[in-house]
PATI-496542 format. One line per 10 residues: for each residue z, y, x of N, C-alpha, C. Coordinates in steps of 0.2 Angstrom, whole numbers, padded with zeros to 4 digits. Layout:
<rs>
Z,Y,X,Z,Y,X,Z,Y,X  ...
</rs>
This chain:
<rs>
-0191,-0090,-0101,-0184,-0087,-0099,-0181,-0085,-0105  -0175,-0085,-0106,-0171,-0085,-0110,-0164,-0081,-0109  -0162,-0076,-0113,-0157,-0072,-0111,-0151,-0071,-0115  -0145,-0074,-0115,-0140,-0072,-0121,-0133,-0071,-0118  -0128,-0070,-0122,-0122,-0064,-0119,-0117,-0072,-0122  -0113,-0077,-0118,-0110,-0080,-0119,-0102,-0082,-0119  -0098,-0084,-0121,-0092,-0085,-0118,-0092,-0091,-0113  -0088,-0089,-0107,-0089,-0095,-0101,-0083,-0097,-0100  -0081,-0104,-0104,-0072,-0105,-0103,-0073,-0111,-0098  -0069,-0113,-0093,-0066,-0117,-0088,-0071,-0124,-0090
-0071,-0126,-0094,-0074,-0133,-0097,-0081,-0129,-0096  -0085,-0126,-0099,-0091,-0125,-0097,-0092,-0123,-0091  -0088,-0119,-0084,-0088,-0118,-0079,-0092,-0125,-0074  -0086,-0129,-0075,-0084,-0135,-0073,-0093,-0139,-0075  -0094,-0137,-0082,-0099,-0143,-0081,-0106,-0140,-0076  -0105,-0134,-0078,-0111,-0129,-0075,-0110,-0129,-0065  -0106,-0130,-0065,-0105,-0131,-0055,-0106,-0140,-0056  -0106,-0145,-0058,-0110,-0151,-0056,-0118,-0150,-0056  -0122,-0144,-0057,-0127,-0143,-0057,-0130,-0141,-0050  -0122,-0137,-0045,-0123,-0133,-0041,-0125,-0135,-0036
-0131,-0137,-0034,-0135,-0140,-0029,-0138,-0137,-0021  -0136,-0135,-0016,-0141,-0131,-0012,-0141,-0124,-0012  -0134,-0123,-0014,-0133,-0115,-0015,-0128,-0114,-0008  -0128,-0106,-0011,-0124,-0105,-0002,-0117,-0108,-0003  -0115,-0109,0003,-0108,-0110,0005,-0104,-0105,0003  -0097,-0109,0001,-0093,-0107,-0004,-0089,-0101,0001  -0087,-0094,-0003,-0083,-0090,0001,-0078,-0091,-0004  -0071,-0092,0000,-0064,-0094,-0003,-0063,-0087,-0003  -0062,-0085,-0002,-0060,-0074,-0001,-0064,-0073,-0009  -0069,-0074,-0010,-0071,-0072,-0015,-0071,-0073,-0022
-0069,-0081,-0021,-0069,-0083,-0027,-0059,-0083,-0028  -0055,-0082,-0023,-0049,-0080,-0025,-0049,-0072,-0026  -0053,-0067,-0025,-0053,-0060,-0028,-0054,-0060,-0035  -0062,-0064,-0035,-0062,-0064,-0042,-0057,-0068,-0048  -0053,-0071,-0047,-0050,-0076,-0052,-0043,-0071,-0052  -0043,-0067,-0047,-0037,-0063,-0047,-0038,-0056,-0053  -0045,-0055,-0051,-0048,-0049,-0056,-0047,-0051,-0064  -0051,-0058,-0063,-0049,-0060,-0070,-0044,-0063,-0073  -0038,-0065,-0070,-0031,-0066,-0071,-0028,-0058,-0074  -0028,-0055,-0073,-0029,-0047,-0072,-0032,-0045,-0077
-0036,-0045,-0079,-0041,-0042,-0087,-0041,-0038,-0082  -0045,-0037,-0077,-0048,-0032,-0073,-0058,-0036,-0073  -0057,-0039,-0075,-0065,-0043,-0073,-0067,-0039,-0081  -0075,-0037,-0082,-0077,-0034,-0087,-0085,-0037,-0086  -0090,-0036,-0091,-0092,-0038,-0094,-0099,-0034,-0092  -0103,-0034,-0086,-0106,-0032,-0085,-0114,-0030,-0082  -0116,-0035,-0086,-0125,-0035,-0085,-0125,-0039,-0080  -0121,-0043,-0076,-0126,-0046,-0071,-0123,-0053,-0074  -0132,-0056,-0073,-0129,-0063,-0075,-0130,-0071,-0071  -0127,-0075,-0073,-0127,-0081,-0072,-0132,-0085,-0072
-0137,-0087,-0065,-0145,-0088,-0068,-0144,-0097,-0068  -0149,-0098,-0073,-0150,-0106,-0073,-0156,-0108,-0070  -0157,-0113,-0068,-0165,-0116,-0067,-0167,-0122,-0071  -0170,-0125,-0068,-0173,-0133,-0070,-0166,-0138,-0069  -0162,-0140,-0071,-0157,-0142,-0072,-0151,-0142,-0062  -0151,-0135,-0065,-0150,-0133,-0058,-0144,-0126,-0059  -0140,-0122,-0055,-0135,-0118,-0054,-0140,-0114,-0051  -0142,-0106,-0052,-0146,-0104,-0045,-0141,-0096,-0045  -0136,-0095,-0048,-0132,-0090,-0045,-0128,-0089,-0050  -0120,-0089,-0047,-0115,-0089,-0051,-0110,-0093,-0050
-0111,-0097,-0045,-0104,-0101,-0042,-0100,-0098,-0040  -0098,-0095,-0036,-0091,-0089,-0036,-0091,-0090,-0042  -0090,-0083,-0046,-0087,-0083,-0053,-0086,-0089,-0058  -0091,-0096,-0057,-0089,-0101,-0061,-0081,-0104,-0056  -0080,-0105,-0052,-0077,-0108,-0049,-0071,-0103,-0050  -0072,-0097,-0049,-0064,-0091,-0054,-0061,-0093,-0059  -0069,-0094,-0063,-0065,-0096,-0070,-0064,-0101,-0070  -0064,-0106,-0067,-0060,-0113,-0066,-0053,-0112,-0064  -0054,-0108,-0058,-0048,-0106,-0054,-0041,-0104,-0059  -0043,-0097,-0062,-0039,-0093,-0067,-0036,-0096,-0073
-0042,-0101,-0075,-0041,-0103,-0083,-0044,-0098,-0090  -0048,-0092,-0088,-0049,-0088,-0090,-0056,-0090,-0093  -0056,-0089,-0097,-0063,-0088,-0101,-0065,-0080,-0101  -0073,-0081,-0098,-0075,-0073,-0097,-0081,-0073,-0102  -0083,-0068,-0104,-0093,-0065,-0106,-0096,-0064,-0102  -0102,-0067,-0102,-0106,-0066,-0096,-0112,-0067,-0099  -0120,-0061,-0095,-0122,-0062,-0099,-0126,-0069,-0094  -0132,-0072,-0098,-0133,-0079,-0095,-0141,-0080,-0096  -0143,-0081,-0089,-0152,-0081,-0090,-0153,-0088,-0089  -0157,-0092,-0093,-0161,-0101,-0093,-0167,-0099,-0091
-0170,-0104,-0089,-0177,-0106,-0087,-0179,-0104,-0084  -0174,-0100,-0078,-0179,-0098,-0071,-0180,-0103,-0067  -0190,-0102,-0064,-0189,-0107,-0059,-0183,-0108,-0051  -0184,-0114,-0051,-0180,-0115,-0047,-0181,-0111,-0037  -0186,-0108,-0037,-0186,-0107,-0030,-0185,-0100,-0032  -0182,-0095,-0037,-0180,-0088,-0036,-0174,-0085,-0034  -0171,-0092,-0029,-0165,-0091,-0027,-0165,-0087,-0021  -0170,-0088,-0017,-0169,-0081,-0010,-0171,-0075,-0013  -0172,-0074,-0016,-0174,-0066,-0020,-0168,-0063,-0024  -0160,-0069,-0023,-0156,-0063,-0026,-0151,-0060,-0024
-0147,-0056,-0023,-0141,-0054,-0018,-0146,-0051,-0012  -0153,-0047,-0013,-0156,-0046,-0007,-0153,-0038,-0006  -0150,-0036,-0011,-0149,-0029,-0010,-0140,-0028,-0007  -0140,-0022,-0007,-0132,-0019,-0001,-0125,-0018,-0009  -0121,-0024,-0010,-0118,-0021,-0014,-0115,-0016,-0014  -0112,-0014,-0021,-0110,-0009,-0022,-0104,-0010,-0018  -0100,-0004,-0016,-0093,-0006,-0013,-0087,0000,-0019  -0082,-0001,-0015,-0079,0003,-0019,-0077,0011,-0018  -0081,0012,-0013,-0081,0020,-0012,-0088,0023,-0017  -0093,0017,-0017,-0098,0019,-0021,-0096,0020,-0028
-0093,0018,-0029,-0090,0016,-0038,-0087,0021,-0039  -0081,0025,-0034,-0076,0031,-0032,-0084,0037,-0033  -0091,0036,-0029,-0092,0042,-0029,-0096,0042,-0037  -0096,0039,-0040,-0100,0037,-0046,-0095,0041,-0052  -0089,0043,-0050,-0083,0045,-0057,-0084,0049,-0053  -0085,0054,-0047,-0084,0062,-0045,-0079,0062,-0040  -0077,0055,-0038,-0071,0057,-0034,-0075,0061,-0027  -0069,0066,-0024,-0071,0069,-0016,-0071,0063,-0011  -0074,0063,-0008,-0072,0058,0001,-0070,0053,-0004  -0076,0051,-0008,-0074,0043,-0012,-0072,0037,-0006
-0078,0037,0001,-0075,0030,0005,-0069,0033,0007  -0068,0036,0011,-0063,0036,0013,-0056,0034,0008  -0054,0039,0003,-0050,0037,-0002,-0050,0031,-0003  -0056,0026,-0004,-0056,0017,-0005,-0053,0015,0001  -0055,0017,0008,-0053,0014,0015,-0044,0017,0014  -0041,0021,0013,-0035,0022,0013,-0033,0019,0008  -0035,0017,0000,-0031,0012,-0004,-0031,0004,0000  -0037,0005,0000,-0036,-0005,0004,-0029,-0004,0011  -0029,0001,0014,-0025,0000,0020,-0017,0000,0018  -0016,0007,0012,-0010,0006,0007,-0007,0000,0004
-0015,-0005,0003,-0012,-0011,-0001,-0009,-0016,0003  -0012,-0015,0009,-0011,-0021,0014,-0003,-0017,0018  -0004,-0013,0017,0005,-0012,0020,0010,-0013,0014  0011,-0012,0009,0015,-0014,0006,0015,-0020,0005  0009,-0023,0005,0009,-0033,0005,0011,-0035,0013  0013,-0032,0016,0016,-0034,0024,0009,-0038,0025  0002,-0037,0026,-0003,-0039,0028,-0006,-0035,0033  -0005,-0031,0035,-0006,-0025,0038,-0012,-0030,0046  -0010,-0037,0047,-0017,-0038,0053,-0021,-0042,0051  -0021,-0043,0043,-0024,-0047,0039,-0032,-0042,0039
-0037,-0049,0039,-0044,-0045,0037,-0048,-0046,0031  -0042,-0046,0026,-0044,-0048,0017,-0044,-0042,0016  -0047,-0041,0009,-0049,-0033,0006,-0046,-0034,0000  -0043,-0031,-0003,-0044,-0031,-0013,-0051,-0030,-0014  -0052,-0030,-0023,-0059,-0032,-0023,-0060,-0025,-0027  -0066,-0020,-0030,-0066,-0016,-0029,-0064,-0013,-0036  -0059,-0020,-0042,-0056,-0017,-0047,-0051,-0015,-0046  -0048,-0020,-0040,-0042,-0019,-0038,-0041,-0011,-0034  -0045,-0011,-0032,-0044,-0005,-0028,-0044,0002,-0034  -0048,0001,-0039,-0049,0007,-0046,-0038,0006,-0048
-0037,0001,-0047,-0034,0002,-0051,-0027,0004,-0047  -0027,0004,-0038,-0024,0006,-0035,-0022,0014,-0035  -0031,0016,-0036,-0029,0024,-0039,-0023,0025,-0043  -0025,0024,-0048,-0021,0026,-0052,-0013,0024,-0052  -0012,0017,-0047,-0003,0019,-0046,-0004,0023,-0040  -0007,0026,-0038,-0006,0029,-0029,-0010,0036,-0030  -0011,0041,-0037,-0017,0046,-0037,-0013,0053,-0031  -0006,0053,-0030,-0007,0056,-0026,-0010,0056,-0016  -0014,0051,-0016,-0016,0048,-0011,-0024,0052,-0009  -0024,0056,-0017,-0030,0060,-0014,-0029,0064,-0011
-0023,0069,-0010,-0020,0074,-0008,-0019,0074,0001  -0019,0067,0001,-0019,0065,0011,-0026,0062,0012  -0029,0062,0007,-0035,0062,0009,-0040,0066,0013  -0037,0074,0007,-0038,0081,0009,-0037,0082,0015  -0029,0080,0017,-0025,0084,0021,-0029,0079,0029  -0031,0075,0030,-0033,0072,0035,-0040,0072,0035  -0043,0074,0032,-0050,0073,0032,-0055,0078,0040  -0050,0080,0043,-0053,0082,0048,-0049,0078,0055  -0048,0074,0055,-0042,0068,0058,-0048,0064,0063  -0048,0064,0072,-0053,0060,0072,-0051,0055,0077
-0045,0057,0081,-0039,0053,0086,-0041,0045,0084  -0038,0046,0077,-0041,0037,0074,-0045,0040,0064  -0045,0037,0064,-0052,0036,0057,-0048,0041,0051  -0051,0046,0049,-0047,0049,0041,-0043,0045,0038  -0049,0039,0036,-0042,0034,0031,-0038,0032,0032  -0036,0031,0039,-0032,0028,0039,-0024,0033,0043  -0026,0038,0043,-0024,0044,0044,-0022,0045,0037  -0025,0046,0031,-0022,0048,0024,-0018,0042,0023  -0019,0037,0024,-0015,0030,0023,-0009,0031,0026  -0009,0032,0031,-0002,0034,0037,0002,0042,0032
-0001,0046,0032,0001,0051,0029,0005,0050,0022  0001,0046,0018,0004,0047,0009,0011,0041,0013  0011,0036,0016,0016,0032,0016,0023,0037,0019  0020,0038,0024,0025,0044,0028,0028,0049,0023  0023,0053,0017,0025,0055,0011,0032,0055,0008  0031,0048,0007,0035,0044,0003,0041,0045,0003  0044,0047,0011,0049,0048,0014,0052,0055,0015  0047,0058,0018,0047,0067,0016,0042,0070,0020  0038,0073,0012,0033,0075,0013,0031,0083,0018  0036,0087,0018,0038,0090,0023,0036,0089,0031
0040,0084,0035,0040,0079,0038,0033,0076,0037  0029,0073,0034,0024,0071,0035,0019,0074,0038  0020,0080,0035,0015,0085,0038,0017,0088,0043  0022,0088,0045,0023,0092,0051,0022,0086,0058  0022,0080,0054,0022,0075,0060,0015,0073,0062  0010,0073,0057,0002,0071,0056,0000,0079,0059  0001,0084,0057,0000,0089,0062,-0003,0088,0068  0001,0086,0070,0005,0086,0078,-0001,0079,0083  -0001,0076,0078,-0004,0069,0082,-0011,0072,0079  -0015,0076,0077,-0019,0079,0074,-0021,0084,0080
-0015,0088,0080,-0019,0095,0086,-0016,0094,0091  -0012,0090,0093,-0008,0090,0100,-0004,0098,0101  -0002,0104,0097,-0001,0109,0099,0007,0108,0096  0010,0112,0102,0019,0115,0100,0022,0107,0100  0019,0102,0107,0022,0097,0110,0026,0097,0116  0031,0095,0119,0033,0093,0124,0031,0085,0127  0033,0086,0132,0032,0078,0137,0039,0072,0131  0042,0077,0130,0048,0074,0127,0049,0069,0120  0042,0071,0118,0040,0070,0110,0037,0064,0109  0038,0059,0103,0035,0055,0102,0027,0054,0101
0028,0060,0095,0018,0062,0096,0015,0065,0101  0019,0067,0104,0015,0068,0113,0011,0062,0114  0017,0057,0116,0016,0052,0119,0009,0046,0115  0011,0046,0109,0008,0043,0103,-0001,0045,0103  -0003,0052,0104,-0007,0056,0107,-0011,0054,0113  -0006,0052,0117,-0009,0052,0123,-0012,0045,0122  -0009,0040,0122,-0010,0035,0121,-0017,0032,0118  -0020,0036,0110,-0025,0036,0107,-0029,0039,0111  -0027,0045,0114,-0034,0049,0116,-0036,0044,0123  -0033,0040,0125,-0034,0037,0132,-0037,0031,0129
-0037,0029,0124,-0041,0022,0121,-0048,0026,0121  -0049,0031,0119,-0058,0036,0116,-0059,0035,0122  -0055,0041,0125,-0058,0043,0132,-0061,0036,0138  -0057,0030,0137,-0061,0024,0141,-0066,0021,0137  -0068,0024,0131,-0069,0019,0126,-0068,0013,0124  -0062,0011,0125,-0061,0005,0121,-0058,0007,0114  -0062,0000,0112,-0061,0000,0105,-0055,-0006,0101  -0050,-0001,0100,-0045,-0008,0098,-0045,-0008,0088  -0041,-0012,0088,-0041,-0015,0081,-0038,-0009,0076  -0039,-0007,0070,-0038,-0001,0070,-0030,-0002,0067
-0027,-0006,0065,-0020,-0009,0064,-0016,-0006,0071  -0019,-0010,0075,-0014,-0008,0081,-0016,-0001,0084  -0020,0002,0082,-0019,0011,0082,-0014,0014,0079  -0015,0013,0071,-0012,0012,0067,-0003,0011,0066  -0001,0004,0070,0005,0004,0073,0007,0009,0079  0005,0011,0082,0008,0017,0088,0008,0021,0085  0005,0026,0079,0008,0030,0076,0015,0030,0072  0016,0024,0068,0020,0022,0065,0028,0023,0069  0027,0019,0075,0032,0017,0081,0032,0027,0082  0028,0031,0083,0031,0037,0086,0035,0040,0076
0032,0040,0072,0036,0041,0067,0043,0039,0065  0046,0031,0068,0049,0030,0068,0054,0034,0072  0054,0034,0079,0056,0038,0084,0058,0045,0083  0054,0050,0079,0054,0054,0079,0060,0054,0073  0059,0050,0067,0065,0049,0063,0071,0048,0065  0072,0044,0071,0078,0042,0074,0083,0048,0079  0076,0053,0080,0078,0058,0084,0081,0064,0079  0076,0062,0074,0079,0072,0071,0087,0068,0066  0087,0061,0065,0094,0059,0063,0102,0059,0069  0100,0057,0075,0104,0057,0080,0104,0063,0082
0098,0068,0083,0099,0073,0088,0100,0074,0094  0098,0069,0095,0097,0065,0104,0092,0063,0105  0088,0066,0110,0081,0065,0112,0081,0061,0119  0074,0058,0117,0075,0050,0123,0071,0053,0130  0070,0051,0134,0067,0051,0141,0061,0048,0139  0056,0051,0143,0051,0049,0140,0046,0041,0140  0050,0040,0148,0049,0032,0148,0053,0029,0142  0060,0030,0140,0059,0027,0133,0056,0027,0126  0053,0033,0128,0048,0033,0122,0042,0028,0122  0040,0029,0128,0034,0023,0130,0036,0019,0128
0041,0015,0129,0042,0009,0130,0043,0005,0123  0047,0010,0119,0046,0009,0111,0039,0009,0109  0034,0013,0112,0029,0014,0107,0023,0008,0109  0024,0004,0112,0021,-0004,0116,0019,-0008,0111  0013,-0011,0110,0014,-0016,0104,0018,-0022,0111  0022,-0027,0107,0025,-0031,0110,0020,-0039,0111  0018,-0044,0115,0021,-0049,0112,0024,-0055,0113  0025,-0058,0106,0029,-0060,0105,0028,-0071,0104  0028,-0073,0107,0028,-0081,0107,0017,-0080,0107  0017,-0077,0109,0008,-0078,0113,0005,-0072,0107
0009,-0068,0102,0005,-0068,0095,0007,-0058,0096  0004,-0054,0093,0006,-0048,0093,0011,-0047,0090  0016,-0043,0091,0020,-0044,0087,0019,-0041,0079  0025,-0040,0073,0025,-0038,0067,0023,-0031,0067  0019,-0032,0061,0016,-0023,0060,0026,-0017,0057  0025,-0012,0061,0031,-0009,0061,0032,-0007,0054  0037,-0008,0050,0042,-0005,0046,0042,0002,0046  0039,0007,0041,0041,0015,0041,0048,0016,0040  0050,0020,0043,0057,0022,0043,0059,0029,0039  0066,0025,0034,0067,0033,0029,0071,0038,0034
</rs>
């Protein structure tokens, strides 16, 4: 066995996947995260490497097919001369994810804060029913455009109507707009208390609590959206100063759909 730290440019990629024989089937999710990391100078240099066998590929197609993908030449380190059958013995273990990585630098409520960046990212990319991830550098680096995101992290962290993160997710967006207001709206869908029949987060509440209370478990998106849609509402209300009946309210806060397909994840309103 043989072990050395190498440059791996697209031309070596390429010749190294003609070897690749009998490995697992390819995940396109994964090898477009990783080409994206390394398109990004986000991909770094770190102990895990690319094994070889008896003229043979036995781990490391993702990443070679990146670097094909990207154009990027990365370091990687690089082991030769392993036998050929120690290919079931690797990826036995639980990756690392990126709340692990979050709790490894001190952060507080590291998954959650990762579950609230991924859900952050996918509403700003209008992906919001999409079931892709950034990948977990992506997400390091989401911190830091979004660091006050820890802050609804705190504030929701005893949130159980639907899941903390995505409560903090909802919360920092709503922020964005007025943070004031955000808190006084997440309150509210929080404790149900100092509501009327007449209220969006009444309504919005009720709705949630009747999915727990039957147990049905819906997609966390379209939870997700029925908060949004009383947000909305409630922004349209303190603008007009005309409060809706409460069958209107309902009826706004419906997912729709539309040509057989659920309708568009909703738009926050300033």
């Amino acid at each position: 066995m043989h072990i050395t730290t190498e440059t791996i440019t697209p031309q070596i990629a390429t010749t190294w996947l003609e070897s690749n024989t009998n490995n697992r089937n390819v995940n396109k999710l994964a090898v477009d995260q990783y080409a994206s990391d390394m398109a990004r100078g986000y991909w770094k240099l770190n102990g895990d490497p690319i094994r070889l066998g008896t003229n043979r590929l036995i781990d490391g197609q993702h990443r070679l097919m990146a670097v094909c993908k990207s154009g990027v030449s990365i370091e990687s380190v690089v082991i030769r001369g392993l036998d050929n059958d120690v290919f079931n013995t690797i990826d036995a273990g639980r990756k690392r994810t990126a709340g692990d990585t979050f709790g490894l630098h001190g952060e507080t409520n590291a998954n959650a804060l990762a579950s609230a960046l991924r859900v952050i990212n996918k509403y700003n990319q209008g992906r919001m029913w999409w079931t892709s991830s950034p990948s977990t550098q992506e997400i390091q680096a989401l911190l830091l455009e979004h660091p006050s995101v820890r802050e609804s992290v705190r504030f929701c962290g005893s949130f159980r109507i639907i899941s903390p993160a995505s409560a903090a997710a909802l919360h920092y967006l709503f922020s964005s707009v007025s943070p004031v207001s955000a808190d006084e709206f997440m309150e509210k869908i929080r404790d149900g208390r100092g509501m009327d029949m007449g209220e969006p987060e009444y309504h919005a509440r009720e709705i949630l609590l009747g999915h727990k209370q039957r147990g049905q478990k819906r997609p966390t998106p379209e939870l997700m959206a029925i908060v949004v849609k009383a947000w909305n509402i409630r922004r349209d209300i303190d603008r007009s100063g005309v409060d809706l009946t409460p069958r209107a309210v309902v009826f706004r806060l419906r997912l729709h759909i539309v040509d057989r397909r659920i309708e568009s994840f909703p738009v926050i309103s300033d």
